[in-house]
N, C-alpha and C positions, 0 to 999 in steps of 0.2 A: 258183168252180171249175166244171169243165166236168162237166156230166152224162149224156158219151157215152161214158165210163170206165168198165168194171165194177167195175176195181180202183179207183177213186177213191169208192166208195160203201159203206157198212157200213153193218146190222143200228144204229140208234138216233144214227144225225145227223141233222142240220137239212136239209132240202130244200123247193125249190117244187117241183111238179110241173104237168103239165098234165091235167086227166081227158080222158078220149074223148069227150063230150059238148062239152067245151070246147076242142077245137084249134080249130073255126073261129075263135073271137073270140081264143084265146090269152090266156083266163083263168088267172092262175096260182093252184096252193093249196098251200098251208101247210104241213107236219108233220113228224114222227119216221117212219125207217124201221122196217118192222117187217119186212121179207122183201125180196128182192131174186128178182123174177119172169125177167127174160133171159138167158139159159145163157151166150149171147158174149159175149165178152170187148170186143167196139164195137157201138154200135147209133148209126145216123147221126142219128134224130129224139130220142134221147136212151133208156136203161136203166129200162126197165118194173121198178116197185116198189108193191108195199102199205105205205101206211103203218099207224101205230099205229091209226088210226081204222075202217082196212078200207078206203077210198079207194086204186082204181089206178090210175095214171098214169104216164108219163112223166118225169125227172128234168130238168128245164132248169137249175137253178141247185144248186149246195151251197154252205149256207153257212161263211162260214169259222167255228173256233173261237175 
């Protein structure tokens, strides 16, 4: 699922993301949401979130359930 949705992302699903250190090479990581950081409702690079870890980034992919 697409990670440029604000509405498509909740508080404790599955996500990659991308960190700010890693968009050049397009490293993806791992985790649980824990906060949803972007106020709009689209963002075109993808919906800035904390996950559970404290890692911020980017949302590229959600996984399905």
């Amino acid at each position: 699922m697409d990670g440029r949705n604000r509405d498509n992302i909740k508080p404790g699903i599955e996500v990659t993301i991308v960190l700010k250190q890693d968009q050049r090479s397009g490293k993806l990581t791992y985790g649980l949401v824990k906060d949803i950081l972007t106020k709009s409702k689209f963002h075109p690079h993808g919906i800035k979130v904390r996950l559970e870890d404290g890692q911020v980034g980017r949302v590229k992919e959600i996984k399905e359930a």
